[in-house]
C-alpha positions in Angstrom: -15.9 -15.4 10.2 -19.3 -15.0 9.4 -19.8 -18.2 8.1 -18.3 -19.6 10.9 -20.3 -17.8 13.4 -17.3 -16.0 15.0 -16.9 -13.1 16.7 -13.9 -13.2 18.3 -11.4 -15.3 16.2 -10.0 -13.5 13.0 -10.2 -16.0 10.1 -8.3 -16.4 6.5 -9.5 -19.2 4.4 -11.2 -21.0 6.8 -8.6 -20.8 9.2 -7.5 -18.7 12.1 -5.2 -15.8 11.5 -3.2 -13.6 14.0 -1.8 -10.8 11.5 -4.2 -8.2 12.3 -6.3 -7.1 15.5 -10.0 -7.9 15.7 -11.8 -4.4 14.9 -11.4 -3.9 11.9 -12.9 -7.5 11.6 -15.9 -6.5 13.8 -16.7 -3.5 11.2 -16.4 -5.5 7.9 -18.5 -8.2 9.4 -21.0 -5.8 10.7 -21.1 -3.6 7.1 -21.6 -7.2 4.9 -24.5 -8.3 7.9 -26.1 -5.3 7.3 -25.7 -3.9 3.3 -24.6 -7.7 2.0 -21.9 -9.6 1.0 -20.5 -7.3 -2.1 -17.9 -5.1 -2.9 -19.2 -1.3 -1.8 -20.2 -3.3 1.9 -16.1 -4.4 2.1 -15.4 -0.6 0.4 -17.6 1.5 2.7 -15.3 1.3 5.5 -12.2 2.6 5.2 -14.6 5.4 2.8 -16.6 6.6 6.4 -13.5 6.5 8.2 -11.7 9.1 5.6 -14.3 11.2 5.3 -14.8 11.2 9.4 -10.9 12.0 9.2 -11.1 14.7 7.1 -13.9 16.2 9.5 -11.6 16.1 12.7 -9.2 17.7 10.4 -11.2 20.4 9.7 -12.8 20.6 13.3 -8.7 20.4 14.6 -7.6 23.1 12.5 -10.3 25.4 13.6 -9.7 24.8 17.1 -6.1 25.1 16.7 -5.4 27.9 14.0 -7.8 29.3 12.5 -10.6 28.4 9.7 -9.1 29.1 6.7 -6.4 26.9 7.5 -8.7 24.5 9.1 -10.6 24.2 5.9 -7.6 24.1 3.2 -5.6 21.2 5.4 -8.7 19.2 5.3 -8.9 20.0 2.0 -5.2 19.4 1.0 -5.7 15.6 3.0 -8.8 15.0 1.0 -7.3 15.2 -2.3 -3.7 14.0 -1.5 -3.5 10.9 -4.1 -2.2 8.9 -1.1 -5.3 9.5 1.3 -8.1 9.1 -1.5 -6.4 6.0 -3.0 -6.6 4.6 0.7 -10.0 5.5 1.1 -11.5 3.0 -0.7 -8.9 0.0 -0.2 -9.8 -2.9 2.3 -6.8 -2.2 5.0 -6.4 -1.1 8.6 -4.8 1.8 7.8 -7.4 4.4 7.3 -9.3 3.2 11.0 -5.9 3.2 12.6 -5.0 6.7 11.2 -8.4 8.0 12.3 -7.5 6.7 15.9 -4.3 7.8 16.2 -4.8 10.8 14.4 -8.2 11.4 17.2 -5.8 10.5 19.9 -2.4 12.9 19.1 -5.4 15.9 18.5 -7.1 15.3 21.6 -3.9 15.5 23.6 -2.3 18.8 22.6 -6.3 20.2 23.1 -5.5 18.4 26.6 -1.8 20.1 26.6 -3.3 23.8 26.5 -2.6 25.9 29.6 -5.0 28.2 28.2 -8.1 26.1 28.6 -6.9 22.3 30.3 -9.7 19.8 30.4 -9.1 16.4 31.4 -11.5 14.9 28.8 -9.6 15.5 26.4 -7.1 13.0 27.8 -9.7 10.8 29.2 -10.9 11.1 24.7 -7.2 10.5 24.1 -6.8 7.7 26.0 -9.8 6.0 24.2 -9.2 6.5 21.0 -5.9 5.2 21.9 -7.4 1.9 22.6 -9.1 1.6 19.7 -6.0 2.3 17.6 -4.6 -0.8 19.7 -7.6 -3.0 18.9 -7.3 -1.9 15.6 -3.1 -2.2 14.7 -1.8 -3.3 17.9 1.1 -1.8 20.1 1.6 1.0 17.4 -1.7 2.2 18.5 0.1 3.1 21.6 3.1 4.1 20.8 2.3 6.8 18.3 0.3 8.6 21.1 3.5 8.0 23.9 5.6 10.0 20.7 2.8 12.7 20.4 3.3 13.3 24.4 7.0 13.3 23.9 6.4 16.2 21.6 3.9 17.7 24.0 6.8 18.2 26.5 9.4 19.1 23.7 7.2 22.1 22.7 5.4 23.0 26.1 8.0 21.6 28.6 6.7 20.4 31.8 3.5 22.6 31.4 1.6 19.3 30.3 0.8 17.0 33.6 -3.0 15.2 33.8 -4.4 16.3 36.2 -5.2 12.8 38.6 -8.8 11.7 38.2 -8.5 12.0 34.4 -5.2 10.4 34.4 -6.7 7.3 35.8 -9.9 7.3 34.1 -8.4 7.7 30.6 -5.9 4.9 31.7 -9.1 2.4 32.7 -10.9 3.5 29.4 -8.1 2.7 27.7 -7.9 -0.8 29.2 -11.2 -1.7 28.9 -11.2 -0.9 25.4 -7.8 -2.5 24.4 -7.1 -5.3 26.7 -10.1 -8.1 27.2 -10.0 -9.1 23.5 -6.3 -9.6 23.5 -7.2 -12.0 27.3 -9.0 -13.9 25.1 -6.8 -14.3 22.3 -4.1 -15.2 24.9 -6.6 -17.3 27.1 -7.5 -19.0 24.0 -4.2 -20.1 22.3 -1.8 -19.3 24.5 2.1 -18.8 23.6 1.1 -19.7 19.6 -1.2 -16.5 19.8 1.6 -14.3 21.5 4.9 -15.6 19.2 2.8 -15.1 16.0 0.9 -11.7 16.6 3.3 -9.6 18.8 6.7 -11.0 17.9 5.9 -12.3 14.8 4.0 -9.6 13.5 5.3 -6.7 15.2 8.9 -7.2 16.4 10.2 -9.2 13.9 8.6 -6.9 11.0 10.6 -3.8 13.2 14.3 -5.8 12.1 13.3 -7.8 9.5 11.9 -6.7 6.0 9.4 -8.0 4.0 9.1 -6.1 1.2 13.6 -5.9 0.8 13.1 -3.6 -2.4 11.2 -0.9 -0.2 13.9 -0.6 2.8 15.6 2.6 1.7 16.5 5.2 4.3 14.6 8.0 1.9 11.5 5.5 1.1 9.2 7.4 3.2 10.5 10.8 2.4 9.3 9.8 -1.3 6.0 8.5 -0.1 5.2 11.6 1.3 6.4 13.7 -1.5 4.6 11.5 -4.1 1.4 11.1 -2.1 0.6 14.6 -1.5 0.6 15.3 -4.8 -1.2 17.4 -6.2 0.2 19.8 -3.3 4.4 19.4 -3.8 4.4 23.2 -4.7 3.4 23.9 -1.4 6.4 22.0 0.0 9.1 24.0 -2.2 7.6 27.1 -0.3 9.9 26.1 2.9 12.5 27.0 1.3 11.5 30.3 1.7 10.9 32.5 5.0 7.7 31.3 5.1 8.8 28.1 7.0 10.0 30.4 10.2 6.5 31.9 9.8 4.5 28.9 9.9 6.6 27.4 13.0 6.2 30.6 15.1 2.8 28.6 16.3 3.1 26.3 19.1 0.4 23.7 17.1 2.7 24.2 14.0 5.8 22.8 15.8 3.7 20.1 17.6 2.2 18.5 14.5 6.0 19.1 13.1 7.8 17.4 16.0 5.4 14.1 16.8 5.3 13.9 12.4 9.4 13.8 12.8 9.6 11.4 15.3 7.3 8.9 13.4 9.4 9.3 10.7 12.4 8.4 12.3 10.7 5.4 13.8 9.3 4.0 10.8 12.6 4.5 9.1 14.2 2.8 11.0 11.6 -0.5 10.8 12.3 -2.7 8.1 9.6 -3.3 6.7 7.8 -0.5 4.7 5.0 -0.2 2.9 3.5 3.1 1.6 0.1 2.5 3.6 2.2 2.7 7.1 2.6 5.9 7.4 -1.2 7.1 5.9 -1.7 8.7 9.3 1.5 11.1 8.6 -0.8 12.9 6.0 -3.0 14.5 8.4 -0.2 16.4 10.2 1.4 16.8 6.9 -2.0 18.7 5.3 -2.3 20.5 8.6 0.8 21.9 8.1 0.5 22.5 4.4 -2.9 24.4 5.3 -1.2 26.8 7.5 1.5 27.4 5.2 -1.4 28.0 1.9 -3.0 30.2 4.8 -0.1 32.4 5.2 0.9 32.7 1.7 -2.1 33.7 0.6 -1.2 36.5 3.3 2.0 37.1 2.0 2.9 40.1 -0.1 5.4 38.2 -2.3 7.5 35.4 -2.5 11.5 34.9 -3.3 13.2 34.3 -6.3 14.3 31.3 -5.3 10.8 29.6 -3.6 9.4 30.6 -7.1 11.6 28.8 -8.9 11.4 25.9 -6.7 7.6 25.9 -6.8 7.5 26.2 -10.5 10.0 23.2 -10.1 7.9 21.2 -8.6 4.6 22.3 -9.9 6.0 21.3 -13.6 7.5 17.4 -12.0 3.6 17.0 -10.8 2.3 17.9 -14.1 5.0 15.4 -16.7 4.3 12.1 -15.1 0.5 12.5 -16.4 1.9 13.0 -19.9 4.7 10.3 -19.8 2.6 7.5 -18.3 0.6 6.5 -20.6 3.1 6.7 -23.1 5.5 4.3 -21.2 2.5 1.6 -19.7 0.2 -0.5 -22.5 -2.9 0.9 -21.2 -4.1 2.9 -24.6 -7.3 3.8 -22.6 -5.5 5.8 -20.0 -3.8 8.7 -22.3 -6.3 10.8 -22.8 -7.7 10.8 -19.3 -4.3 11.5 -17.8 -3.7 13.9 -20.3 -7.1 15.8 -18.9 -5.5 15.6 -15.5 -2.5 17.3 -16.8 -4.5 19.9 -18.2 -5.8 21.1 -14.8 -2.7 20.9 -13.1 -0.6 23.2 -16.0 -3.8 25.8 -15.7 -2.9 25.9 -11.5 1.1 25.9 -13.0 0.2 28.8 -14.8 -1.8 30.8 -11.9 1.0 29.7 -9.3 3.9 31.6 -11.4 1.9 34.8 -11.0 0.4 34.8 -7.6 -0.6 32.7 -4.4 -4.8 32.8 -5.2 -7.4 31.3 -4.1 -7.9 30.3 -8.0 -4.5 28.5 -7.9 -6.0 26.6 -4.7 -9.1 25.7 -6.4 -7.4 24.4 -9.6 -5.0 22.3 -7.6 -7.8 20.3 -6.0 -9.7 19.9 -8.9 -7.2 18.4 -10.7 -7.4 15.9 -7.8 -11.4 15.7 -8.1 -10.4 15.2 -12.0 -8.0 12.5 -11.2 -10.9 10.7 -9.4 -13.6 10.6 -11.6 -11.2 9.2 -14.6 -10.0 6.8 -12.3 -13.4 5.3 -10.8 -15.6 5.8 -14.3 -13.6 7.3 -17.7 -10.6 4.9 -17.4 -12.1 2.3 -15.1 -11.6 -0.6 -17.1 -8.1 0.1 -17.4 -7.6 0.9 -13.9 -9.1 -2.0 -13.0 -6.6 -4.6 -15.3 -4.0 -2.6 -13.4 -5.3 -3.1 -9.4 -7.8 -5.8 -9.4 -8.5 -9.1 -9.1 -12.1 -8.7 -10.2 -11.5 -8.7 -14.4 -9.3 -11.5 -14.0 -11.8 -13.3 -12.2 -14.5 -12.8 -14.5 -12.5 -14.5 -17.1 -11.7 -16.8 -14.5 -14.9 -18.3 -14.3 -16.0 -18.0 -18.0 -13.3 -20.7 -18.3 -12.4 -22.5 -15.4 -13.2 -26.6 -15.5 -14.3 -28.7 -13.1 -11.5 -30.9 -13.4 -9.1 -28.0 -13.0 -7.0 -26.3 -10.0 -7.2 -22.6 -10.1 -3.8 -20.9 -9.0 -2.8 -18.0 -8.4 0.6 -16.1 -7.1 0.8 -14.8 -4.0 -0.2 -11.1 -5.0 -3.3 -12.1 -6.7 -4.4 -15.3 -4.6 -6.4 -13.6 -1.8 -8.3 -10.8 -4.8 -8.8 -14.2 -6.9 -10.7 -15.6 -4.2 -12.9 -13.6 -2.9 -14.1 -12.4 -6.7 -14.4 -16.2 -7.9 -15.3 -17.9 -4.3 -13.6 -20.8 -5.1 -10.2 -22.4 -3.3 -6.6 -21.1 -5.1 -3.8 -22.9 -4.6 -0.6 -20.3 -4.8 2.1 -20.8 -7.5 5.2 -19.5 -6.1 8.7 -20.0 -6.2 9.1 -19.5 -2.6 7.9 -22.3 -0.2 6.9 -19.2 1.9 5.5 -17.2 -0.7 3.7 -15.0 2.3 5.7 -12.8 5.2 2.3 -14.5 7.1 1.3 -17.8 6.6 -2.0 -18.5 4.8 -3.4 -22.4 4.9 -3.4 -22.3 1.3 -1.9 -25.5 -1.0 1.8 -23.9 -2.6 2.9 -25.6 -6.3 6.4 -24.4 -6.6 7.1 -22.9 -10.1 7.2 -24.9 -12.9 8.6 -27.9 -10.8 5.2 -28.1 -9.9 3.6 -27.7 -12.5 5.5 -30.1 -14.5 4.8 -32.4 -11.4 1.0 -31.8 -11.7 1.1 -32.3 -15.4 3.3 -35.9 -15.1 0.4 -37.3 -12.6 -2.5 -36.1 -15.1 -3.5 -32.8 -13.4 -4.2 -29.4 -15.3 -4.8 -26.0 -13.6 -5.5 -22.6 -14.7 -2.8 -20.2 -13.8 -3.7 -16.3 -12.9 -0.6 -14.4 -12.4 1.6 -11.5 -13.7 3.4 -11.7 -17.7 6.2 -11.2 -16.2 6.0 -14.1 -13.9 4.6 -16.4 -17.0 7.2 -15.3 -19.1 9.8 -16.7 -16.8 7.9 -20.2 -16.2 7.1 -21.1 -19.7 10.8 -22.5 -20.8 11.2 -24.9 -17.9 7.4 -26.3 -18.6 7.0 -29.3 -20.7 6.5 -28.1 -24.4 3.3 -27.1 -25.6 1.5 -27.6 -22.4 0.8 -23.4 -21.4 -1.4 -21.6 -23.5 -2.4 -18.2 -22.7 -6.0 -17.6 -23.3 -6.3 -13.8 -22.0 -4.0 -11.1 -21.2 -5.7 -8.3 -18.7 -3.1 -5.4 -18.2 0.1 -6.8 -17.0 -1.3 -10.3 -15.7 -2.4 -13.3 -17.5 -4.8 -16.0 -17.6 -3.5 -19.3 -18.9 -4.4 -23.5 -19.3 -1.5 -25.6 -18.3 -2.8 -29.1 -19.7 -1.0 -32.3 -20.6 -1.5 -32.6 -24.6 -4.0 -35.6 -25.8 -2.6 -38.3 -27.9 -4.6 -36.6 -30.8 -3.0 -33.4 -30.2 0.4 -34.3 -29.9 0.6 -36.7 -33.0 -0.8 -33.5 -34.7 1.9 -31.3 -33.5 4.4 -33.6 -34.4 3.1 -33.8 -37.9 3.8 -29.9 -38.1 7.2 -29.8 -36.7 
């Protein structure tokens, strides 16, 4: 977009490309204007917009409870695998999640008959528009579910009062609607069919990732991405649970978090990073609970069990990993990780402490400095695109196509700036259509090799492993392996070679 001097039209390889609203756009092109076309400018993003989500936590909490819970559920969200992952990955989700988040906070301050203010709607309304620019429709309905819960909790205590009904309703269309007029103004009906049914109603009943749509996938999201904090959730088993819920905020947060559950359940297609924005009410209501144990004179039989339970399943995937994946250079790092989380095992069996607390999150803090500098090469073979490319480049010919499959195409391009052609056995190898040049498996490559082509193929071992019997013999060679993916010359033999060859044989 930049190169094309665009504002206004979201671009994929040179093309336009209606999968994602413009802001997000606006902020990347903004943040590579002004710190340069590298890596941190595309990170440093979704990084500010965590951390600024962790402050309205904190700032939410306060306002709402108290500060000892405000301070432990920002805390909790800032070290929940699934929010710091996020924070550093190039997607929508963290900007939407601050939005909506923003919005769903400012209108239960706006719901409290104690203190009513109508700019708090008039600030919910807003933020709600940018949560449209940012995601589209769900940037609206996510707030409509949050006022749903208002009522559900308050009743019909919660009505705006006129004059900041209507100016939170014009913020919110001047915010969220002239961008989308000139979307529509400028391509019409092919504009509408691919962004809002395309993208959004068709996604709702049709999946695009089949092996994720499971009634209990995002029950298992949320389990596995507030790690290091699952003992926290065993504690509901407990009385503590009709403790925490005796607060009016508690059973908000509880109720709008429920009803986005059901809703995304219900979609088809599910990915992990969906439902990011569920953390925040999710650490909120985890900060309460630590708030009130730490309160508590004791705990049941049974919730100790069940956080020991779940203290110990947190702590044996550290050890197991790197037993069971070929990255040698990970053991020992993991291993530290699942020293500090056996140390807050061990303090969590005797009491509820603030030195359980501060051992939990800095197994988190632990987990993130192996990840980003002990064990970042072998992160990296895991994730990225970027070792891959290097090698990419180091052997790449000019007479060569460079392919990729679908997963690694876009990462591939952007590290080696030069045009990938996908190699896929799908002729749609993407839920959204990229203009991008598709070889079909090794029909196509055998195809390319019978007209005198050669290419250099990036993709997973797995994927290889399955292409190399139906290629013409002797013409793939594997010249690196990176974690699980592959870089590899498919090539027609020379005269010279093949006589050789034969000569063996």
């Amino acid at each position: 977009m930049l190169q094309a001097h665009d504002w206004a039209t979201p671009r994929i390889f040179g093309q336009p490309q209606f999968e994602k609203p413009i802001f997000i756009y606006w902020l990347s092109m903004a943040s590579f204007r002004g710190l340069g076309n590298h890596e941190f400018a595309a990170r440093a993003r979704a990084a500010r917009f965590a951390s600024l989500l962790a402050f309205m936590t904190l700032i939410f909490g306060a306002r709402a409870f108290n500060k000892r819970t405000a301070f432990l559920a920002s805390l909790v969200l800032a070290t929940s695998v699934e929010f710091f992952v996020s924070a550093r990955m190039v997607l929508t989700d963290m900007l939407f999640a601050a939005f909506v988040c923003g919005s769903v906070f400012s209108l239960w301050l706006a719901s409290r008959t104690e203190r009513p203010s109508g700019l708090w709607f008039v600030a919910a309304c807003g933020m709600s528009g940018l949560a449209v620019l940012t995601k589209g429709p769900l940037g609206l309905i996510l707030p409509v579910f949050a006022i749903l819960a208002v009522l559900l909790v308050r009743g019909n205590r919660f009505q705006p009062r006129p004059l900041p009904l209507a100016g939170g309703l014009v913020l919110f269309a001047a915010i969220a609607v002239p961008w989308y007029a000139i979307m529509l103004q400028k391509f019409g009906k092919a504009y509408f069919d691919a962004f809002f049914v395309h993208e959004n109603v068709e996604r709702f009943f049709h999946a695009e990732h089949r092996s994720n749509n499971h009634v209990y996938y995002y029950l298992a999201v949320l389990a596995a991405g507030s790690l290091p904090w699952l003992p926290v959730l065993a504690a509901w088993m407990g009385g503590i649970q009709r403790r925490v819920m005796e607060d009016a905020t508690s059973r908000f947060l509880a109720t709008w978090g429920l009803l986005c559950l059901v809703f995304f359940t219900l979609a088809q297609s599910k990915l992990p990073s969906y439902v990011l924005f569920l953390f925040v009410p999710l650490a909120l209501l985890i900060g309460r609970t630590l708030d009130l144990l730490l309160l508590a004179e004791g705990r049941g039989r049974l919730e100790k069990w069940a956080m020991a339970g779940l203290g110990l399943a947190q702590v044996v995937p550290f050890l197991v990993a790197p037993r069971m994946l070929p990255y040698p250079g990970l053991a020992w790092p993991l291993g530290l990780v699942a020293v500090f989380l056996t140390i807050a095992l061990v303090l969590q069996t005797r009491r509820i402490s603030l030195s359980w607390i501060a051992a939990t999150g800095f197994s988190s803090i632990v987990l993130i400095v192996v990840c980003l500098a002990w064990a970042g090469p072998s992160v990296d073979a895991i994730v990225s695109a970027r070792s891959l490319s290097r090698k990419v480049l180091a052997e790449l010919r000019p007479s060569e196509t460079l392919m990729a499959s679908p997963l690694l195409a876009r990462g591939v391009t952007y590290y080696t700036e030069r045009p990938v052609t996908v190699l896929s056995n799908r002729a749609k190898p993407f839920y959204t259509s990229h203009p991008l040049p598709i070889v079909r498996g090794s029909e196509g490559l055998n195809r390319l090799l019978d007209e005198g082509g050669a290419a250099l193929c990036v993709t997973s071992a797995h994927d290889w492993a399955r292409l190399v019997p139906s290629l013409h013999p002797g013409t793939g060679v594997v010249l690196d392996t990176i974690g699980d993916k592959i870089v590899a010359r498919v090539s027609a033999m020379r005269p010279k070679e093949s006589s050789t060859i034969a000569t063996l044989h």
